[in-house]
C-alpha positions as CSV (number, residue, x, y, z in Angstrom):
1,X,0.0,0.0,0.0
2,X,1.4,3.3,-1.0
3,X,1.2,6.4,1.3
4,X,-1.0,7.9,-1.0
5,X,-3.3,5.0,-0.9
6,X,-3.1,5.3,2.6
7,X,-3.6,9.1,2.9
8,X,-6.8,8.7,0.7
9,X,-8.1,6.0,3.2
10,X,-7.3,8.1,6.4
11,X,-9.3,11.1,5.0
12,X,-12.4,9.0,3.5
13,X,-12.4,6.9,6.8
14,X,-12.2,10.0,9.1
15,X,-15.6,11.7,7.1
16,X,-17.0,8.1,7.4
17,X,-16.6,8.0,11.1
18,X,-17.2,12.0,11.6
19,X,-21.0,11.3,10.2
20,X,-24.0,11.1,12.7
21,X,-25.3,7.5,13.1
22,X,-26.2,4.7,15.2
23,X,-22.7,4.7,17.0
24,X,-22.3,7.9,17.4
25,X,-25.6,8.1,18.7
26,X,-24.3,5.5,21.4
27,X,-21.1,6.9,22.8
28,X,-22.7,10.5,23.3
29,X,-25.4,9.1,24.9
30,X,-23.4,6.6,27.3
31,X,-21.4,9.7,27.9
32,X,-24.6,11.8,29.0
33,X,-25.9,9.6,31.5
34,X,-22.6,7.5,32.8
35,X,-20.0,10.0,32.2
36,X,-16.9,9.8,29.8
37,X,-14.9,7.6,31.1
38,X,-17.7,4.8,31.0
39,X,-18.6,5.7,27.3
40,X,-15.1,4.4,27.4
41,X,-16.4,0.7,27.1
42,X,-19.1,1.3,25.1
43,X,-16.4,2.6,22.2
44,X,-14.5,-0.4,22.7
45,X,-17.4,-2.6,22.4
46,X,-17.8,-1.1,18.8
47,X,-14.4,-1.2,17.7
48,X,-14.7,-4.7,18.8
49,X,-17.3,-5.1,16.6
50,X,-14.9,-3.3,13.8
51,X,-12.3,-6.3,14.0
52,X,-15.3,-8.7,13.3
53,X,-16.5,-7.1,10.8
54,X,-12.6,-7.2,9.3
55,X,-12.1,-11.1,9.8
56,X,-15.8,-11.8,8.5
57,X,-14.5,-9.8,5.3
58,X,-11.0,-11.7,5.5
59,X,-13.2,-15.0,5.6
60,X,-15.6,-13.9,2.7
61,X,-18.2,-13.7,4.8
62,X,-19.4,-9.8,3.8
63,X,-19.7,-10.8,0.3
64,X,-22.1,-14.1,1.1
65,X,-23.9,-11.5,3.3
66,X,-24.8,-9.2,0.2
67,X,-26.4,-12.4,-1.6
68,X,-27.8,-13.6,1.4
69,X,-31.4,-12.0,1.8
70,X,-33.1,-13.5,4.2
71,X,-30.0,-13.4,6.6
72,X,-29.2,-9.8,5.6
73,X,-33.1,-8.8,6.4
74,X,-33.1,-11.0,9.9
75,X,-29.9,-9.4,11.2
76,X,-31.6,-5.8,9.8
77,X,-35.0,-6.8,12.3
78,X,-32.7,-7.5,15.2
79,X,-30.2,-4.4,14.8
80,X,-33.4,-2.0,14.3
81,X,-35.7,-3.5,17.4
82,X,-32.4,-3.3,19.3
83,X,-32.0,0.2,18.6
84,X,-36.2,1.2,19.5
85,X,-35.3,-0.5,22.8
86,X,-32.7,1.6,23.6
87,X,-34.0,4.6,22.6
88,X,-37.5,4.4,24.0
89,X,-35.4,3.3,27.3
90,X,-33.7,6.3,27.3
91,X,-36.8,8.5,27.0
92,X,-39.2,6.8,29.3
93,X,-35.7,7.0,32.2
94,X,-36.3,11.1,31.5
95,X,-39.6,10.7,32.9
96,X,-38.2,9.3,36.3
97,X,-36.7,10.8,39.3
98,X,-33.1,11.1,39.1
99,X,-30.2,10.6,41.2
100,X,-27.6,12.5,41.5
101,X,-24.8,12.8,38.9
102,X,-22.6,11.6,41.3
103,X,-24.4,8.5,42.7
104,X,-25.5,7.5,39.2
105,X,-22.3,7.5,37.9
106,X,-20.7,5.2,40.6
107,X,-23.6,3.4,40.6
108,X,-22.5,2.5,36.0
109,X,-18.8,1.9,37.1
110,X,-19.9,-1.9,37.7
111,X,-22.1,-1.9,34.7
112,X,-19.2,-0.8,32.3
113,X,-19.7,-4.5,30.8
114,X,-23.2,-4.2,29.8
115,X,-21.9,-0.9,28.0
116,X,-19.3,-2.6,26.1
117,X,-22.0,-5.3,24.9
118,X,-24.4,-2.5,24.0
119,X,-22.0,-0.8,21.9
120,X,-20.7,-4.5,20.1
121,X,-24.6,-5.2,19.7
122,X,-24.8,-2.1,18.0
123,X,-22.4,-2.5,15.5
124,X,-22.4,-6.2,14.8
125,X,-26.7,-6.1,14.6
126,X,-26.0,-3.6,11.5
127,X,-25.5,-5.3,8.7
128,X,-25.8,-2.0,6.4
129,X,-22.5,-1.5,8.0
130,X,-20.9,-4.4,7.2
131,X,-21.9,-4.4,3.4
132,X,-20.0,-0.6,3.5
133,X,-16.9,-1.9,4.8
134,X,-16.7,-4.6,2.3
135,X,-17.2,-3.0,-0.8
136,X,-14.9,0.0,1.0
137,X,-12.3,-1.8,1.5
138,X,-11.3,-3.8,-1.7
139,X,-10.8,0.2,-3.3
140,X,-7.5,0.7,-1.2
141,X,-6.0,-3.0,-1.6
142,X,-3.1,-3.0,-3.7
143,X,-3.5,-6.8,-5.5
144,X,0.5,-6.8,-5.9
145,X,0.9,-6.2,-2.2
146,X,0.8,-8.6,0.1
147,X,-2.9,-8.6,1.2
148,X,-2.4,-9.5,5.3
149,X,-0.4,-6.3,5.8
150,X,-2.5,-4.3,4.1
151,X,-5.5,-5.6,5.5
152,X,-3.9,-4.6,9.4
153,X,-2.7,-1.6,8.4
154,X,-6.7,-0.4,7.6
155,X,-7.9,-2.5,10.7
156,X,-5.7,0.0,12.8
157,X,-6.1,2.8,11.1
158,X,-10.0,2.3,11.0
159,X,-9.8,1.4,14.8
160,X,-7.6,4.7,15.6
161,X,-9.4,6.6,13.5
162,X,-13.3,5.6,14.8
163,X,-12.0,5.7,18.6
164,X,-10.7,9.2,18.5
165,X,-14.0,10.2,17.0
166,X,-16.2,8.3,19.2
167,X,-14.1,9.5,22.2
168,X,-14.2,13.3,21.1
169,X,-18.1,12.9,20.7
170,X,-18.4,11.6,24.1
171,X,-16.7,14.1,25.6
172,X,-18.0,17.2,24.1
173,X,-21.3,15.1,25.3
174,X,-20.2,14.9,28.8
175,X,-19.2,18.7,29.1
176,X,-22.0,19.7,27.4
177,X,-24.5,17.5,29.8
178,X,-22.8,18.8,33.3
179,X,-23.3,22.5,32.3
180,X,-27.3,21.6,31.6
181,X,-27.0,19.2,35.1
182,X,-30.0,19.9,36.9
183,X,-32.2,22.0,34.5
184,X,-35.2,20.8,32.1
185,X,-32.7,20.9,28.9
186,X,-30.6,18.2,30.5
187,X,-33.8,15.7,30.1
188,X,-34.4,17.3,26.5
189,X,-31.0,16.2,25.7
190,X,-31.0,13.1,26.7
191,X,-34.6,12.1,24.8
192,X,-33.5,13.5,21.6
193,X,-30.6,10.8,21.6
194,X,-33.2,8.6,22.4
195,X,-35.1,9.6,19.7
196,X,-32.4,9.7,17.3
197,X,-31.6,5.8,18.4
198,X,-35.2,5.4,17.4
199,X,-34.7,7.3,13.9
200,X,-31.7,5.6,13.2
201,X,-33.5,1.8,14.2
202,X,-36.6,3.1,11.5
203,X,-33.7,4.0,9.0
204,X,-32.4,0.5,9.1
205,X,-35.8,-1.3,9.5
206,X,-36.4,0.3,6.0
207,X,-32.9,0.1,4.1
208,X,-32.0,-1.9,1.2
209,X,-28.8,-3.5,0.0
């Protein structure tokens, strides 16, 4: 892989990661209610789910995917259902009384697991996501190169790459959530990421290949 190649790859991957969607949605929202450091978890449950996608593409598996339509349409159901749960979660939790910031977040330090689940279950129930890194990918593979390097070279630099992102919307997220602490726009906040999990679970209900 040339450095161009690779150059071209950093910059397209970067605006890929830099868009609004379903994990996005997931770190600043882990970040609003548990606080940065446990988004944390829920980042690395999704690059997780980046180095399956990688070996299912490796093994071949992203292409039988794409002609596979009733799996493609199943794993679609799940990953949009998934997503309503979450997000009409979030918004009927607004609706409760709330503890304080400080009790609440000691209170997620043990649950930092289920965070790194929800964001793997995230990215590994959208298979919309999986079908853009395969036919992605094949565009910055040299064919007279040897293919495992190059193939770990994009695994890092889409991992390093989609953390930085991820961690930089969680934190603007967390600062932006203890100045609201305590008023009515804090609750606002928090239901219009539950409401864009929702929009982003009708998006995928209703995609194509």
């Amino acid at each position: 892989m040339s450095l161009q190649i690779f150059l071209l790859y950093l910059a397209t991957w970067s605006l890929v990661a830099l868009s609004p969607g379903p994990a996005v949605m997931c770190s600043m929202t882990q970040a609003t209610r548990y606080g940065f450091r446990s988004s944390l978890a829920g980042i690395s449950g999704i690059q997780t789910g980046h180095l399956v996608f990688f070996t299912c593409i490796a093994l071949g598996l992203g292409a039988l995917l794409a002609t596979a339509t009733t799996a493609f349409v199943i794993l679609r159901t799940v990953g949009a259902i998934y997503l309503f749960y979450l997000g009409v979660r979030i918004i009927v939790s607004t609706f409760r009384p709330r503890a304080s910031a400080a009790s609440q977040r000691v209170a997620a330090l043990p649950a930092r697991r289920n965070l790194f689940l929800q964001g793997l279950l995230i990215q590994l129930t959208n298979p919309k996501a999986l079908l853009f890194v395969s036919a992605l990918l094949p565009q910055f593979i040299d064919p007279h190169r040897p293919m495992p390097v190059q193939l770990v070279i994009l695994v890092v630099t889409t991992i390093v790459v989609d953390s930085v992102v991820l961690s930089s919307y969680a934190f603007l997220a967390d600062r932006g959530i203890q100045t609201l602490r305590g008023s009515r726009l804090s609750a606002r906040l928090e239901r219009a990421f539950g409401a864009a999990l929702i929009f982003f679970g009708c998006r995928l209900l209703v995609s194509r290949k």
